[in-house]
C-alpha positions in Angstrom: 23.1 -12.9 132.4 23.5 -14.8 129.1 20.0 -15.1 127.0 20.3 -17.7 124.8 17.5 -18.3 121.9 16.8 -21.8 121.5 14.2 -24.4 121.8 13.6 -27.5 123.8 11.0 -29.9 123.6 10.8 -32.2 126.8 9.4 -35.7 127.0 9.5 -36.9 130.3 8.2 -40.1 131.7 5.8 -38.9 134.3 6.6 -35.3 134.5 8.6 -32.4 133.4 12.3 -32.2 134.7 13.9 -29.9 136.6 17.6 -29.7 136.8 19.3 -28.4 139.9 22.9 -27.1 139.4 25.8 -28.4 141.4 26.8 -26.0 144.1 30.6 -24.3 142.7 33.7 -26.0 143.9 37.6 -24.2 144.3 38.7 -27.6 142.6 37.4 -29.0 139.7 37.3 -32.8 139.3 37.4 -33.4 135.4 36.3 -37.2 133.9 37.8 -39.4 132.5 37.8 -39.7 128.7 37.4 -42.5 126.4 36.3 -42.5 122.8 35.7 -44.0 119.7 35.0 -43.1 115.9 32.9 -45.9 115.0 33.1 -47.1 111.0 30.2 -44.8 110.2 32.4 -42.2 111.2 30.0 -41.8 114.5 32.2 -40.3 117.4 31.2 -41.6 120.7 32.8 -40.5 124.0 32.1 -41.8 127.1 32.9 -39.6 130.3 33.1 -41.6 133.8 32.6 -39.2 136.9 34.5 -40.2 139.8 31.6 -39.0 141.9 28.7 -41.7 142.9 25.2 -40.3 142.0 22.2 -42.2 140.4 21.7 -40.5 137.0 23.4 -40.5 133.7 22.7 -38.7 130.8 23.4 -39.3 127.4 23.7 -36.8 124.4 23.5 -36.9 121.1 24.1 -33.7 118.5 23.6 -34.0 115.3 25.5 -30.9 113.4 22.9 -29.6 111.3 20.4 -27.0 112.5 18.1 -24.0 111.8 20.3 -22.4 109.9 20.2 -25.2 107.2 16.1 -24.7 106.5 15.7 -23.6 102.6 15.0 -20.3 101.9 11.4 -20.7 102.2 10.7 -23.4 104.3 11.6 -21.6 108.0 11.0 -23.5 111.0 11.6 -27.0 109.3 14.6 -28.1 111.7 12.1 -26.7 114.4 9.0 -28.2 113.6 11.2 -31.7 113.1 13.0 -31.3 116.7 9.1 -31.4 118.0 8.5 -34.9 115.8 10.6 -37.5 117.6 9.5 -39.8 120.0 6.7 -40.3 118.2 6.8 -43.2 116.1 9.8 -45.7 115.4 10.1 -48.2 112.9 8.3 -50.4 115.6 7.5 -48.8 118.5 4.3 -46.1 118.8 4.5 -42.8 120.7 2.6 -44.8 123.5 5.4 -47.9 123.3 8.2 -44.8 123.9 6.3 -43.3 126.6 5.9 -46.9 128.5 9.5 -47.7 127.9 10.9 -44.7 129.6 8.6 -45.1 132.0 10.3 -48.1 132.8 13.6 -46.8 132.4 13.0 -44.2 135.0 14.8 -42.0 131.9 13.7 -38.6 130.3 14.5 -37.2 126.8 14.9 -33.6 125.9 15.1 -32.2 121.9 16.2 -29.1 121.3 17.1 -27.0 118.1 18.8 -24.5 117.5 21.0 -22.7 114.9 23.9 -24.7 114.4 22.7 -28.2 115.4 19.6 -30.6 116.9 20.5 -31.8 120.2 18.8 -35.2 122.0 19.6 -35.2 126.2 18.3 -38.4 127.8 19.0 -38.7 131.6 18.6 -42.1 133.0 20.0 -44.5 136.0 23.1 -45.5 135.6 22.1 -49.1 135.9 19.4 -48.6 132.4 21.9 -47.1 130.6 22.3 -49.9 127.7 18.5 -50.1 127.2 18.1 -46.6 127.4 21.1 -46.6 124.4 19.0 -48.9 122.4 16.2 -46.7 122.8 18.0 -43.5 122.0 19.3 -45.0 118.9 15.0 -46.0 117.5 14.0 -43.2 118.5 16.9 -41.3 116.3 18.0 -43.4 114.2 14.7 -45.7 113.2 12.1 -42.6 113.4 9.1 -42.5 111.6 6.8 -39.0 110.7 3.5 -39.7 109.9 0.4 -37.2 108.8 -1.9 -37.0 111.8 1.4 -36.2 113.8 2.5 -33.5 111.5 -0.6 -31.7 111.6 -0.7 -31.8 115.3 2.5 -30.5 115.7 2.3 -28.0 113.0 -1.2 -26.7 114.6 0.4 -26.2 117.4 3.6 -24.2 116.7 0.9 -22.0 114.4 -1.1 -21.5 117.8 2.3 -20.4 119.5 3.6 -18.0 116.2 0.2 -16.4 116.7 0.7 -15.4 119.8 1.8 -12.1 120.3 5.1 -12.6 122.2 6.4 -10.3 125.4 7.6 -6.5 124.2 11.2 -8.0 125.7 11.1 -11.2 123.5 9.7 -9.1 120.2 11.8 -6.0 120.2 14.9 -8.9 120.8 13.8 -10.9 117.7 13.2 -7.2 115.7 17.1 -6.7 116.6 17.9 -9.9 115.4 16.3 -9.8 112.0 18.0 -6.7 111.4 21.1 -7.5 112.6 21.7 -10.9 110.3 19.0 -9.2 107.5 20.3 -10.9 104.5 21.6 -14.0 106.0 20.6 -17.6 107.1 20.3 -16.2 110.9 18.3 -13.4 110.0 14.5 -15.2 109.9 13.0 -16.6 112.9 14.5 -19.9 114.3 10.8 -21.1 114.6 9.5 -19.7 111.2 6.8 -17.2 110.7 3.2 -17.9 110.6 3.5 -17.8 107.1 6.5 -20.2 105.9 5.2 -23.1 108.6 1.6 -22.5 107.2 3.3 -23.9 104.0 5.2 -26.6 105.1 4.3 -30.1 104.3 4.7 -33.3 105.7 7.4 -34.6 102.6 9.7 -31.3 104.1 10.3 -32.3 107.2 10.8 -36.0 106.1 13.5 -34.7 103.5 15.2 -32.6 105.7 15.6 -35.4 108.2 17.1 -38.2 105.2 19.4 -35.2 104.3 20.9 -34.3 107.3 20.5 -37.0 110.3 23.9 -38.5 109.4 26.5 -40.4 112.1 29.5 -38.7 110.3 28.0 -35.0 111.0 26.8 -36.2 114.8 28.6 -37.4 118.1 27.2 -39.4 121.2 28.2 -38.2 124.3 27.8 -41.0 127.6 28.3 -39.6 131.0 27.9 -40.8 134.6 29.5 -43.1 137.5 29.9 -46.1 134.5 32.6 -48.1 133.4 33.5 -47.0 130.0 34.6 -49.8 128.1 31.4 -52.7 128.3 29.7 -49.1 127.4 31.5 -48.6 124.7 31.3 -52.2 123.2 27.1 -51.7 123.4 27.1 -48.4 121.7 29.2 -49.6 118.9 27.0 -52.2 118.3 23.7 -50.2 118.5 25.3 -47.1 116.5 27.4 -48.9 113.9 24.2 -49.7 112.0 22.9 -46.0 111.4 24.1 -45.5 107.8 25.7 -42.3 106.5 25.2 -39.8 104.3 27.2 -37.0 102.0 28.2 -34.4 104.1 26.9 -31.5 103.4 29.0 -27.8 103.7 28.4 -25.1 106.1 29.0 -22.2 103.2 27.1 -19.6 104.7 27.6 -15.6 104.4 29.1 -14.4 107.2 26.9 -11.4 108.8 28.6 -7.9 108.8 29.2 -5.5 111.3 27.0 -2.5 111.5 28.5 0.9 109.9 27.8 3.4 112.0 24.6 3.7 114.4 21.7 2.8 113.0 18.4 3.5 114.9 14.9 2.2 114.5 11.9 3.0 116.4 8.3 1.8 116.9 5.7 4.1 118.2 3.4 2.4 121.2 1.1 5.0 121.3 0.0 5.6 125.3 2.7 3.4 126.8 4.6 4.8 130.2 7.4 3.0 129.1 10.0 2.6 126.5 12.0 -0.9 125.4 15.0 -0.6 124.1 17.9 -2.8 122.7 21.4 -2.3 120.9 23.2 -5.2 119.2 26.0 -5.8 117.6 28.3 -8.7 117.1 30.3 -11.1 118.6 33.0 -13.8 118.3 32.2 -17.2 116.5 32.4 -20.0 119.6 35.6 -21.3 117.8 37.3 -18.1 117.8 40.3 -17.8 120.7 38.7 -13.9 121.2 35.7 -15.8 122.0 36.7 -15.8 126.2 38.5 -12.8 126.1 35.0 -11.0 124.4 32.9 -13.2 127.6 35.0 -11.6 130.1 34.6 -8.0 128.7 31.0 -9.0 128.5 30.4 -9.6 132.3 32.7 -6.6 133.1 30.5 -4.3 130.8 27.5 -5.8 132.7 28.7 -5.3 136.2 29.3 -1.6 135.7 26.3 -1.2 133.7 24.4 -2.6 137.2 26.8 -0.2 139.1 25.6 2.9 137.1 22.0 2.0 136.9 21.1 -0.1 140.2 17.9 0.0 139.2 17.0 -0.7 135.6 16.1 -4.0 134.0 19.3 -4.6 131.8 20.4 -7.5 130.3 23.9 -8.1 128.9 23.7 -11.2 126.2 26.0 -12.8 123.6 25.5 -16.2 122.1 28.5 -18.4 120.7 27.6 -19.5 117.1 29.6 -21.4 114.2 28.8 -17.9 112.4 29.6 -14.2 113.8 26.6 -13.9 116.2 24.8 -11.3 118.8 25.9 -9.1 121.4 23.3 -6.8 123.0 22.4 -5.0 126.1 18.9 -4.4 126.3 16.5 -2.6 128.8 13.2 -0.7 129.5 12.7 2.2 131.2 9.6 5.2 131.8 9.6 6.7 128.7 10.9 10.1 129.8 14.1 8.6 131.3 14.6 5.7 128.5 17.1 7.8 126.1 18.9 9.1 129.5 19.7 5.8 130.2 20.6 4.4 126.6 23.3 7.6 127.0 24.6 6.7 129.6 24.8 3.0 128.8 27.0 4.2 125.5 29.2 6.1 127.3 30.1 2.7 129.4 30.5 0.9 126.5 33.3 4.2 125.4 34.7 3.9 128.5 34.9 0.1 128.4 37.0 0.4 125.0 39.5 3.2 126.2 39.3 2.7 129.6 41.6 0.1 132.1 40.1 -2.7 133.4 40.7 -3.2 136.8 42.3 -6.6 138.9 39.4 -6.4 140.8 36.8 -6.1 137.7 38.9 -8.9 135.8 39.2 -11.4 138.7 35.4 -11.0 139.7 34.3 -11.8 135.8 37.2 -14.7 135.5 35.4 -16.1 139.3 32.1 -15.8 137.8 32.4 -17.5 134.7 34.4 -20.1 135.9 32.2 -20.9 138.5 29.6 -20.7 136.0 31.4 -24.0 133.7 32.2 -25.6 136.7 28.6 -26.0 137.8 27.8 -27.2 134.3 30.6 -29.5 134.9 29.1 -30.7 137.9 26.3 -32.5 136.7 25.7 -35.6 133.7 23.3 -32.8 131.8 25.5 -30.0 132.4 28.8 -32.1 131.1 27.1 -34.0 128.1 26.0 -30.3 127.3 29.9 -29.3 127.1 31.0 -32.3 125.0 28.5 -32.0 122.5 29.6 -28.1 122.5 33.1 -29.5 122.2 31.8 -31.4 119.2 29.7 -29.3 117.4 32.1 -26.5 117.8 34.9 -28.0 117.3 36.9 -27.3 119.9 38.7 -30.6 121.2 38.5 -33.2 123.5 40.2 -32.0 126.1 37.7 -28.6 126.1 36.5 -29.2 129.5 40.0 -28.7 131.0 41.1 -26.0 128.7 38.5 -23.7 129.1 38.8 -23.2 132.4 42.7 -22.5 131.9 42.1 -20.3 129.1 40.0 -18.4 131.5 42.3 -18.0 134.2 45.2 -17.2 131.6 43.4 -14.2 130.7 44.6 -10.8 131.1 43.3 -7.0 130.9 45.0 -5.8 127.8 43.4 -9.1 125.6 39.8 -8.2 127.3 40.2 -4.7 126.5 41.4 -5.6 123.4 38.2 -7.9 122.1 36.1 -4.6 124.1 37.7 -2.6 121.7 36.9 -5.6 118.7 33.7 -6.5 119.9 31.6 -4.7 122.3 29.7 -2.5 119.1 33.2 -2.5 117.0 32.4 0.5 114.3 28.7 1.0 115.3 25.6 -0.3 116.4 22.0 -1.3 115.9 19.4 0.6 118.4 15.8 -0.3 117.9 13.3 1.7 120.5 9.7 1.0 121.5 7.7 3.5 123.0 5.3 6.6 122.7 7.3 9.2 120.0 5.4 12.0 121.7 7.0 11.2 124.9 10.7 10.4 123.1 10.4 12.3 120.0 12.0 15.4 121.5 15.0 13.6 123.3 16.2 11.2 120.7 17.5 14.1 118.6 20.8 13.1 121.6 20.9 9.9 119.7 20.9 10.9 116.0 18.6 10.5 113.6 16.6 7.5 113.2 13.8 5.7 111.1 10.7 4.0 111.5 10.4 0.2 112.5 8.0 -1.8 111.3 6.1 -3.9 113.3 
């Protein structure tokens, strides 16, 4: 299973949206590609499915996330991503809602490191108007005051929630993972850095960095490309650019060594417990190869331990970014089990991977794309991957070949590279009277602050 920390805001038009996957398929039926770099340096791409089906989505990322909020303004790009759709140069939040009412369409925001992402799924048939709209509510948007302090009320509300010992002890590892660098502060800010944002912050970050030369518009469903194309080039050609601006992050480095934190939780029967480490950028050609030792790792992981709640995670970033395996277990068994999850990972590096292991983890993560494939949301998701990543047009078809080129010296290679290369980070949350005496076995650790 692949956690991935990100946000989404949804605005639907009567009510939340549920996407179904597409079952997987032997064959995979790829679309048909046309594009266009408009004269604002706006790449739009329009993908027609051979399939019949009545939705359409359209995509829009804009290359500039998270990771670019000053120093002391976290949760900026956040707090933005939950602004739009509420006013446009002439249209009210009420105006949006009607019109996609109309439309039949939905719009989803989300931010996360690396980029801001708009999804709008509508029918085929409302796709122009639904372009027009798109564009206003992107292009043409408007933050006011009352709106700000609505919004910014309620991400407080949410920051002071305590969150679920799984979700906190996965942040903890985080923040000490990237300490030092842009990833290594909450996505969504702390209480503290939102309480001091203003209004003129999220308006400057947006005139900074909502630019067609750092973005791409992605158009896919049963359509004919080319009348398509002619619209969107007339909508999008008027959004005016702006400098670039560099990605000149640090990159985050590898732990030295194992490194272990814990928290005490007093009178708890269990423990939580999470190791990271990490992984390829999404650009890297090691990136796969890491995926598919990955899924291996996590299917003998469940073969050992049948019976603990484990989760195996990476996420691809434009920076270096995590790898973990993390778990809870009674108290008294929790550093048993971290054991013998290390000695997988050993085992994993030195170790042969088996044809069976290899083919079952190639079937399962191409199965995985194809169903993405399989639906407008699922494929407007991959181009704008394709974009923001910058990993080609033809990504859809070369992924899945890079996949099945793989072989078990290159996984156990980036195992060797990847899976906790020279070390790792072990933070542990439980009652020290009931693991004090057992995680001497681990080495010696330190306190973690809450």
């Amino acid at each position: 299973m692949i956690f991935k920390k990100c946000c989404f805001w949804v605005f639907p038009a009567a009510c939340l949206l549920f996407f179904s996957a597409a079952p997987a398929r032997s064959a995979t039926s790829l679309p048909k590609l046309e594009s266009k770099r408009l004269l604002n340096d706006l790449q739009i791409t329009v993908a027609t499915t051979a399939e019949a089906s009545d939705r359409a989505a359209v995509g829009l990322v804009v290359r500039y996330g998270a990771a670019f909020d000053p120093v002391d303004k976290g949760g900026v790009a956040h707090l933005l991503s939950r602004m739009f759709l509420k006013k446009t140069a002439d249209r009210s939040a009420e105006d949006i809602r009607a019109e996609l009412e109309v439309l039949g369409a939905r719009v989803e925001v989300r931010c996360d490191w690396d980029g801001i992402r708009f999804l709008l799924t509508a029918h085929p048939s409302s796709l122009e108007r639904a372009l027009l709209l798109l564009y206003q509510v992107v292009g043409e948007a408007e933050f006011e005051e009352d709106d700000f302090e609505e919004e910014r009320r309620s991400l407080l509300e949410e920051l002071g929630r305590r969150p679920d010992p799984r979700r906190r002890i996965h942040a903890q590892m985080e923040g000490a993972l990237f300490g030092g660098t842009t990833y290594g502060r909450p996505l969504t800010g702390t209480p503290e850095s939102v309480a001091a944002l203003v209004l003129g912050d999220v308006r400057f970050f947006y005139r900074k960095f909502f630019s067609p030369g750092q973005a791409a518009l992605e158009i896919v469903g049963p359509v004919d490309a080319r009348p398509l194309l002619e619209r969107a080039t007339r909508i999008w050609g008027i959004w005016v650019r702006k400098d670039d601006v560099p990605f000149t992050f640090a990159q985050p480095s590898r732990p030295a060594g194992r490194r272990i934190l814990v928290e005490d939780d007093p009178g708890s029967p269990a423990a939580h417990f999470i190791m990271g480490g990490l992984f390829p950028r999404r650009e890297d050609a090691e990136y796969v190869h890491a995926l598919l030792a990955a899924r291996i790792l996590e299917g003998r992981l469940n073969r050992i331990l049948p019976t603990s709640l484990l989760t195996v995670g990476s996420e691809g970033r434009r920076l270096a970014s995590p790898f973990y395996v993390q778990g809870q277990a009674a108290a008294e068994q929790a550093v048993g089990e971290i054991v013998q999850i290390l000695d997988a990972v050993e085992e994993m590096k030195k170790g042969e991977v088996t044809p069976e292991e290899l083919g079952a983890a190639q079937a399962e993560l191409a199965d995985d794309f194809r169903r993405r494939l399989g639906s407008p949301e699922g494929l407007a998701h991959i181009l704008m991957d394709a974009e923001l990543y910058r990993l080609g047009r033809n990504y859809p078809a070369y992924f899945l070949d890079r996949i099945a080129r793989c072989d078990a010296a290159a996984v156990r290679k980036a195992a060797g590279e990847w899976i906790f290369s020279g070390g790792e980070l072990l933070l542990i949350r439980g009652p020290l009277d009931a693991l004090g005496t057992r995680l001497g076995v681990l080495g010696p650790f330190e306190p973690l602050i809450p």
